[in-house]
N, C-alpha and C positions, 0 to 999 in steps of 0.2 A: 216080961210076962211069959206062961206057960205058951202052950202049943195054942195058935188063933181059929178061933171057931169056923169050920165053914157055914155057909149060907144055903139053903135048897130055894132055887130059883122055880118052881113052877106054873108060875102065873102065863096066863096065855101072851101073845103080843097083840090080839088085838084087841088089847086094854089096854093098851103104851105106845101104838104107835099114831108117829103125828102126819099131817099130809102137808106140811110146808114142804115139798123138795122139788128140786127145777129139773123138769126134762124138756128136752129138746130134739126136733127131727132130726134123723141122722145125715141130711144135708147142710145143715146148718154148719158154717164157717166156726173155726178156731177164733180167730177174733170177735165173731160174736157173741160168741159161747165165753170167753174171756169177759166182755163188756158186763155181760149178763150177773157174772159172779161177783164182781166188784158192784154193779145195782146193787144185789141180792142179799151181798155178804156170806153167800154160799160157796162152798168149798170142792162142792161135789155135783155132776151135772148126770143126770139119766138122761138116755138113748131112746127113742123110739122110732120105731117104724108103722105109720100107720096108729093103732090101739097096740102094737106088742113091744114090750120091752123088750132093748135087742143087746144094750152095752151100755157102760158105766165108765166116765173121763172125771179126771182129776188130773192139777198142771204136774204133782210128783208122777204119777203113774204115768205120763205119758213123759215124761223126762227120761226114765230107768225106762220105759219100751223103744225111745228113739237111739238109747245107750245102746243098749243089749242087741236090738237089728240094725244099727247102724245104717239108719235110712236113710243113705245120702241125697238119695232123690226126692224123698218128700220133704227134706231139712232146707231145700235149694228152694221150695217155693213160698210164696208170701202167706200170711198167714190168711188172708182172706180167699185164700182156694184150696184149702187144706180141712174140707169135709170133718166130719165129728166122726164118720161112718171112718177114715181112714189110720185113726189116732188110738178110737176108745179099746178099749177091753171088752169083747165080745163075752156076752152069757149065751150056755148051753143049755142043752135040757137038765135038768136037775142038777145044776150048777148050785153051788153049796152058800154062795155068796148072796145068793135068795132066799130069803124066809117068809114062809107064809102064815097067815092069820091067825089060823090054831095050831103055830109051833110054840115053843115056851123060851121062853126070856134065858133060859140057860144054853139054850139052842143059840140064842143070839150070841151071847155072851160070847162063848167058845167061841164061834167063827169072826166076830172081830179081834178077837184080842189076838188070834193066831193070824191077822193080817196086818200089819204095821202101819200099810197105806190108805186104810180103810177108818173113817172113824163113825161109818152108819152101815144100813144094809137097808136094801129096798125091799119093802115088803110087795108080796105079789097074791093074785087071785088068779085062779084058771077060769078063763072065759074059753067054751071050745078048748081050743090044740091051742091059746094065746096066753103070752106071760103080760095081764095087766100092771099096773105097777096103781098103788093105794096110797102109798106112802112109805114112811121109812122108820126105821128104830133105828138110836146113837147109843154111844158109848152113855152118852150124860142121862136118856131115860134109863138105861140100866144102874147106874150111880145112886140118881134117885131113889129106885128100889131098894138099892143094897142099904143107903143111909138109913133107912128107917128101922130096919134088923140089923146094924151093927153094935157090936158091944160096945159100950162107953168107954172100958179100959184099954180101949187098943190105940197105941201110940204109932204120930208118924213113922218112927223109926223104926216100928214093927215090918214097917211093910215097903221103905225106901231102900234104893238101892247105891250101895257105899260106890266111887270111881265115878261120877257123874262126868258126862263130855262136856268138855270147856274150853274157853279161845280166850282171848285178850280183844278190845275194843277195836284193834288196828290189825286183827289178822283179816289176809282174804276172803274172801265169800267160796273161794276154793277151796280153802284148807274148811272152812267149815261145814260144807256138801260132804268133801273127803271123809270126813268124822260120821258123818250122818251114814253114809255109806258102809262103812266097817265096823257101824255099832253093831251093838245086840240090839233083836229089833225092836226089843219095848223103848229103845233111850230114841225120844223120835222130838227131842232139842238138844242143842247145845247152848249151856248156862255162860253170858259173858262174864268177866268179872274183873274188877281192877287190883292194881299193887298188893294190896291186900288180902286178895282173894276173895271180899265180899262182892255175894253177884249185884251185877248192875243193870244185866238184861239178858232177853232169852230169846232163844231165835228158834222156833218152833216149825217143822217139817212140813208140815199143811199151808201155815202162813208166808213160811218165804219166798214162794215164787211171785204169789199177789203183793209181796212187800215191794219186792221188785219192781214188777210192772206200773205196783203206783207210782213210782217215782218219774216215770216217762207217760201215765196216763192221762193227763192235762194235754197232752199234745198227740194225736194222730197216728206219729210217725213211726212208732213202737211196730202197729202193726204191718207195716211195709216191706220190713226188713228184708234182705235173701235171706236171712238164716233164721229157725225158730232160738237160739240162742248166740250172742252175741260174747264175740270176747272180749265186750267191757264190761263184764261179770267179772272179771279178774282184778279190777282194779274197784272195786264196788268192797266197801270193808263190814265186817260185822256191827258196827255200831250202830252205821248207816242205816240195815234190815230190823235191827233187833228192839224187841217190843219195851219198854220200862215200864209199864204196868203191870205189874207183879204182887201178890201178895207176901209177906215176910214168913214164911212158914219154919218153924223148928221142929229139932228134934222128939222132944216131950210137948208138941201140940196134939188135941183130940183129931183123932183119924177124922170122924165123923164133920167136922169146923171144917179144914182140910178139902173133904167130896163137896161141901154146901157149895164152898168158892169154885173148885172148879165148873159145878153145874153153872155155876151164874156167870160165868167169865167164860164158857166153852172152854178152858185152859184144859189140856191136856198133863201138862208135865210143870212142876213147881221143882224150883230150887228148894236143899234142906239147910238151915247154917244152924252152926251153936249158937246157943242163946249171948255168951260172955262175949267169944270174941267177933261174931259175927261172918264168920267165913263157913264157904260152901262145905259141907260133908256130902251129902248126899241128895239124891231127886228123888222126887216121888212122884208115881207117873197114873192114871186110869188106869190102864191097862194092866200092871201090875198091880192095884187093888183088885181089880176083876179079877183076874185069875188066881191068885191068892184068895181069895173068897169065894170062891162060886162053888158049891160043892156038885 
């Protein structure tokens, strides 16, 4: 096809945003706050203090922050003394990662797509000098939007990205952090796939750490540990974490089919195969719809 149409997003957000999202004191334990997101099925926890939003935790976000400051001293304690207030990603005053009521959906757009680890933004109201928190807008209510003004003729492959990250069933959970790491930051899974190269499973950025923890969260003892990360990750394989429910998506599939299933699945990122022989060519990800579209 020619050059893809863009989209002008400027519907308000507070026509799209929902109030399911989990905040919690900023003394609330790491463990509890874990407990909470497996209840919830929520990915993403807000911070308060008090009635003011103060900070935003997620288990990647605070993975790449215990990386990066090499918190030896907070890494040594258990996880149930280890404060939400110590971990999270603190918000500032007109910190960009806030959006409020009468900003517009293209507002949103832009500031997640341009953060990798991010797949919502908390929506706020000013009470006095206080950042309240209302609710939140995701990647998948903006999808929504775009589904209903996209062209009919625009193909997966208009808008998928060829080199998609991939592993084998039997590599490390190391080697496939290492990938997630050195992507580009919209490729936020690595596609497993066997002999053939058709994929078999996907191990998605957001979901693997709770992939992980389910596997020891029947029992207690998870959160006990000296370390928040344990070096039986290294022997923990991809097939082990990685989701098999997947839709089959092709090249010449309607884009529009494509966004439905991710809103309904929360999938972020699909594998693309040929139709004949059925091996991976390409992903296609939200994030790159959105930005690809949003004019």
């Amino acid at each position: 096809m020619g050059k893809i149409p863009r989209i002008k997003l400027p519907e308000r957000i507070v026509k799209y945003y929902r109030p399911d999202y989990l905040a919690l004191p900023e003394e609330t334990s790491i463990a509890k706050a874990i407990d909470r997101m497996i209840w919830t099925n929520l990915r993403t926890i807000y911070v308060n203090n008090g009635n003011t939003l103060t900070g935003v935790f997620n288990l990647e976000l605070a993975r790449l922050k215990l990386q990066e400051r090499n918190h030896r001293k907070l890494t040594s304690k258990q996880l149930t003394e280890i404060p939400l207030k110590e971990i999270m990603d603190h918000y500032t005053d007109n910190d960009d990662r806030l959006v409020g009521l009468r900003q517009t959906l293209k507002t949103a757009a832009t500031r997640l797509t341009n953060r990798p680890y991010l797949n919502e933004l908390p929506v706020v109201k000013k009470v006095s000098t206080n950042r309240v928190l209302v609710g939140k807008i995701t990647i998948w209510d903006i999808l929504q939007v775009l589904q209903s003004k996209i062209d009919g003729n625009i193909k997966v492959k208009d808008l998928a990205y060829n080199d998609p990250l991939k592993c084998r069933e039997n590599h490390s959970l190391y080697h496939v952090v290492s990938l997630l790491n050195l992507s580009h930051q919209n490729y936020n899974a690595v596609i497993v796939v066997d002999d053939k190269e058709t994929p078999i499973g996907v191990i998605d950025r957001y979901n693997l750490p709770i992939s992980i923890i389910r596997q020891f969260h029947s029992s207690t003892h998870w959160r006990y540990g000296d370390t928040f990360f344990s070096e039986i990750a290294f022997f923990i394989t991809a097939g082990q974490v990685m989701s098999k429910s997947f839709n089959e998506v092709y090249e010449d599939d309607d884009l529009r089919k494509v966004i439905s299933w991710m809103i309904q699945t929360r999938t972020e990122v699909y594998p693309v195969m040929d139709r004949k022989s059925k091996k991976l060519t390409m992903v296609i990800s939200a994030r790159d719809i959105i930005s690809s579209l949003v004019l």
